[in-house]
N, C-alpha and C positions, 0 to 999 in steps of 0.2 A: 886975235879975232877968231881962230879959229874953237878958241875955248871958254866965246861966249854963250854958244847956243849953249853949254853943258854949265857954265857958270851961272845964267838968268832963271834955269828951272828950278836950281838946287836955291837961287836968294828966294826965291816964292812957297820955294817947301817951306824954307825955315822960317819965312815971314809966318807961314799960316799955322806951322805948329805954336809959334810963339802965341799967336792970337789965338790958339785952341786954348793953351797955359794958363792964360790970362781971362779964360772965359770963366775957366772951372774954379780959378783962384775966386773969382768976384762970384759964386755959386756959393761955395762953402760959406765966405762970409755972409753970404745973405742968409743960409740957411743957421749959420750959429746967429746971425743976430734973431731970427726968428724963433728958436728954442729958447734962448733968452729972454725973447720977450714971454712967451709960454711959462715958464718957469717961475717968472714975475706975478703973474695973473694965478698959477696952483698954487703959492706962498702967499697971496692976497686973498684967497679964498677960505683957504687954511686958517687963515686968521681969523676969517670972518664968520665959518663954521664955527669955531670954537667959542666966538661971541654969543652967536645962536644958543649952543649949544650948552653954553654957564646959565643963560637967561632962563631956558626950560628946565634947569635944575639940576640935580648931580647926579641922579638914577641917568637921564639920556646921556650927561656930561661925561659917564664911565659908560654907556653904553649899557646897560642894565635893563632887560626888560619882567614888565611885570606878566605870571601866568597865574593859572590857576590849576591843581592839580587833584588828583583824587588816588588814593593807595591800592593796588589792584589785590582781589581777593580771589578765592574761589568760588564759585557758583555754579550751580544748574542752569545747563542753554539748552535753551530750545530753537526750534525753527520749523519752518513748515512752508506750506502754499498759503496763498492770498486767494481768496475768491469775493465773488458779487450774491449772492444770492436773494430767496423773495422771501418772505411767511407768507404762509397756507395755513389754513384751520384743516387739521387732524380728518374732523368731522365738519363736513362742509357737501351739503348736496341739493338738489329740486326736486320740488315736490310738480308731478303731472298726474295727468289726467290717464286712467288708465281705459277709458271708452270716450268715443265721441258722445258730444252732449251738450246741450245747451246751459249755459251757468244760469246758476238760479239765486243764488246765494255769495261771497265774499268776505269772509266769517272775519280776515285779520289784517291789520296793518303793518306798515313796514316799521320793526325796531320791536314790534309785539315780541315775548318771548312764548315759545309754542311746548307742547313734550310732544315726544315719540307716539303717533296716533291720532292726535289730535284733529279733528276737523276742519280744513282752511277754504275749502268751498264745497257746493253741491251742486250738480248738475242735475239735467229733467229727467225724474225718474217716477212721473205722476203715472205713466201706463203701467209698471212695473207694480207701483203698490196698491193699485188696482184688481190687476193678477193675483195681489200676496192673500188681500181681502178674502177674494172668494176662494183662495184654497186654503186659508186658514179657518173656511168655514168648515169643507170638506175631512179636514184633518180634523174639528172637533166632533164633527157625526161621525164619524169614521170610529174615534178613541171611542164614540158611546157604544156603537156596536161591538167594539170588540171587546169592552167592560161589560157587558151585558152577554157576550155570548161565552165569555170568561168564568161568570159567576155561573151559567147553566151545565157549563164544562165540568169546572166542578163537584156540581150536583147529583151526574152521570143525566146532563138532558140532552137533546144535541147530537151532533156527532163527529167528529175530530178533524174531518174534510172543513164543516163549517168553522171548528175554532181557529183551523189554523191561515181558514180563507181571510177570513175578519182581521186575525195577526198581521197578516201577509199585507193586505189593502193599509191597511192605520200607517203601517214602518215605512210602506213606499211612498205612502203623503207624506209622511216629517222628513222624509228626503228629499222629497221634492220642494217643501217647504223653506229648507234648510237651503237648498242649491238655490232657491230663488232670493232668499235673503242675502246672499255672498255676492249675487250678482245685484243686484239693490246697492252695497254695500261700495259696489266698486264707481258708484256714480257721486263718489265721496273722494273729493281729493286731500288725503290728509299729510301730515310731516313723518318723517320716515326717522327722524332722529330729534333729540330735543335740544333746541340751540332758539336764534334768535332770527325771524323777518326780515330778512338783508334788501330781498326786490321782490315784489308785486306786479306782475305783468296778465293781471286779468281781470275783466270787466262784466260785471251782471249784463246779459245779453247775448254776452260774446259766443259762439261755438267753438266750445274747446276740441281738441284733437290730443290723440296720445303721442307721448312723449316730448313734449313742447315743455321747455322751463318755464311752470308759471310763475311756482315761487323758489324763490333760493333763500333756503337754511342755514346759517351757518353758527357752530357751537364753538365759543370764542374762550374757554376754559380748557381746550387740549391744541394749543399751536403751534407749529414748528417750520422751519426755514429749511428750505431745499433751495440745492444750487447743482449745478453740471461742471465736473471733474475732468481734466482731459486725461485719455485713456494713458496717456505717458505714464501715470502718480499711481496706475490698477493693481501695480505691485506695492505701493508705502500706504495706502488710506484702507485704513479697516475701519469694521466699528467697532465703535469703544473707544478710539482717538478722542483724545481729549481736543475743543474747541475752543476759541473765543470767540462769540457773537458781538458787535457793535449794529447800532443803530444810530447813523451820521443823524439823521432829523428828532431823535430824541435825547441823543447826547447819553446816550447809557449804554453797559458793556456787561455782559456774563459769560460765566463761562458753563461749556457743557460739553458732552460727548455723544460723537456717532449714533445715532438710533437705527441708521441704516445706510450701506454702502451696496447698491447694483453690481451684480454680476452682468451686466446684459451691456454693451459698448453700444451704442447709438450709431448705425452704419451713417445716418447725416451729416453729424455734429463730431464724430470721434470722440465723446464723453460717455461718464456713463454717471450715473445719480444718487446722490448723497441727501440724507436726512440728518437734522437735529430737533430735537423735544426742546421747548422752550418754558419757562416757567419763571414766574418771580417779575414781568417785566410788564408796568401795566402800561396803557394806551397802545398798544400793538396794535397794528391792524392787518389782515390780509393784504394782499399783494406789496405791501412796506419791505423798500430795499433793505438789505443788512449784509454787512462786513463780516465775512468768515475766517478766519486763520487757525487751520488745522495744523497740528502738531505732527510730523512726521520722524523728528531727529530732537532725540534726548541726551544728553552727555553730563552727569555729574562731576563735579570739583572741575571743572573747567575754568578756562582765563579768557575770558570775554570782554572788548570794551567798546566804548562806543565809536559807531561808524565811521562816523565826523572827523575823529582825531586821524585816522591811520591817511598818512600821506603816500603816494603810488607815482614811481617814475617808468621807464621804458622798462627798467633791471628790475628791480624791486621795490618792496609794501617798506614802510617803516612808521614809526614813533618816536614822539620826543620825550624822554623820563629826563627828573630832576633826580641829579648824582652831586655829589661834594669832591669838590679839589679846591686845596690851600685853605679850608674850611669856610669854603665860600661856595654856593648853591650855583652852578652851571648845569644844562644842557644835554644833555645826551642824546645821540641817533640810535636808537635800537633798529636794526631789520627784524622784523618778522615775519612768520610761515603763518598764511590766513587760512582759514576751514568754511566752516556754514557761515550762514550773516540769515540774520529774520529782518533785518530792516533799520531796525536801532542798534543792533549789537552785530559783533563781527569775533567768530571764534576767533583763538591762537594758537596754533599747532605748536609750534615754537616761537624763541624769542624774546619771552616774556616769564617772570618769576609774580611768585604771590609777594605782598611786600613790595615790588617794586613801583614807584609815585609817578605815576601818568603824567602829561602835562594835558590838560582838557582846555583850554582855551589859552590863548595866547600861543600856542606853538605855530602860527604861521609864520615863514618867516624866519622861522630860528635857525641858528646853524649849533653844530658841533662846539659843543667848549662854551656856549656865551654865555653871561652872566648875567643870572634871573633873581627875582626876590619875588616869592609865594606871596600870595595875597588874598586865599580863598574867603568866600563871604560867608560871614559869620550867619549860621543856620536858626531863625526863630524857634522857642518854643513852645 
């Protein structure tokens, strides 16, 4: 008796490790018969990928994908900035009024083309050639007296006080004659350059006033596209920079260079202002957007390709080139070292050999080693 307290704890240990035993035994089993069944289900899959797999044909069935490839050469790259900028006509101004006056007249219509001079209204200048009248009378009595006291002069009639009083009176009328015609003159609103009637902003009756744009001029044979540079680029943009101009709404593209690059930064904007000469491009019209891309970075025999292709993880750029093992067409990773990019193209520092066969479409996707079959499309011609 006395060695049952110590005999009943020790049958209840050993009952419950036996039933710990026996837990983990009946664990194991379940867990092999559940890989079992697993193993069952990826060997029935297997089988039935490979069915798929015969069905789609014998490229998918070896795993074979098709690309498309292109042989990298050397080239001249370029790059530069992107800009928005407007066209402007060269020669583009208004014609005003250069005294107050009442319009008398409206000589042109809008689209009229006009020259440099030409007369586009008059204003009231009835009291003035009123004035002109009688001093053009005065100026004719005048010349007769002094033609007449001219012819006695030289005679020896007269006397030199008188010839040269008669001289003196005749030269200060055709001066004054002359100042009154100029001011006559400026009751004429005319065009200051020869181009074409763009707006018309005045009416017979109206009282015109100086400097008011009545009419706008504009000569549509000398045009060019200005845009604002931010002052970062004040060291790469000169002129002379070769450009390409687009116009997205006419679907047309030239190229041309700098006519003018601003020394002056815009304390508002932090830009400063860029010119190109346009020519060769018809339907233009003032204020029409256009696409500028100025060339800043030139590099001949360069390896450049396009954007698209170059894939980019956290570590590194890379490419996928078609190379030969077992004389069968696989896959390559090249990394490479990238430089400029203009948009379509993306320099190569390194990485890359001339001669060496890009993969351009189909490379997503690909790994190292796979096996590809070229399929480039045959080029019309």
């Amino acid at each position: 008796m006395k060695n049952t307290k110590y005999i009943i704890p020790v049958l209840v240990s050993s009952l419950i490790f036996m039933g710990s035993c026996g837990e983990k035994t009946d664990d194991k089993t379940a867990l092999k018969s559940q890989l079992e069944s697993v193993r069952k289900e990826i060997s029935a899959l297997q089988v039935k990928e490979k069915e798929l797999m015969s069905k789609l044909g014998a490229d998918q069935a070896t795993n074979i994908k098709m690309v498309e490839t292109n042989t990298i050469s050397l080239k001249t790259f370029e790059s530069g900035l992107s800009l928005e900028g407007t066209v402007d006509a060269s020669k583009s101004t208004i014609a005003t009024a250069k005294v107050p006056g009442t319009v008398m007249t409206v000589s042109v219509d809008v689209g009229q083309n006009v020259s440099a001079g030409q007369i586009l209204a008059q204003l009231d200048n009835s009291q003035l050639l009123k004035s002109k009248m009688e001093l053009e009378q005065q100026v004719s009595f005048a010349k007769t007296v002094f033609e007449k006291q001219e012819r006695l002069w030289k005679q020896g009639v007269g006397t030199e006080i008188q010839y040269l009083t008669s001289k003196n009176q005749k030269e200060a009328l055709e001066k004054s004659l002359n100042t009154l015609n100029n001011t006559i003159d400026m009751y004429n609103i005319k065009s200051p350059i020869n181009g074409t009637i763009e707006a018309v902003d005045l009416k017979v009756g109206q009282v015109a006033a100086p400097g008011m744009p009545y009419f706008k001029v504009v000569n549509m044979s000398d045009m060019k596209v200005v845009a604002n540079v931010s002052e970062g680029y004040s060291g790469k943009v000169s002129v002379g920079d070769k450009v390409k101009v687009s116009f997205p709404d006419l679907g047309e593209e030239v190229s041309a260079r700098l006519s003018f690059a601003s020394n002056f930064i815009d304390p508002m904007n932090r830009t400063f202002k860029v010119e190109t000469k346009l020519g060769g491009v018809k339907n233009v019209k003032p204020n029409m957007i256009a696409k500028l891309s100025i060339t800043d970075y030139i590099k001949n025999n360069a390896i450049a390709v396009p954007s698209n292709v170059i894939q980019k993880t956290d570590r590194e750029s890379f490419v996928m080139l078609v190379t030969t093992k077992n004389n069968k067409s696989v896959a390559e990773k090249r990394i490479i070292t990238t430089g400029k990019n203009n948009g379509s193209e993306t320099e190569v520092l390194s990485g890359l050999n001339a001669g060496d066969v890009l993969i351009t479409n189909g490379f997503q996707e690909l790994i190292d080693g796979q096996s590809i079959e070229v399929n480039n499309p045959v080029s019309s011609k």
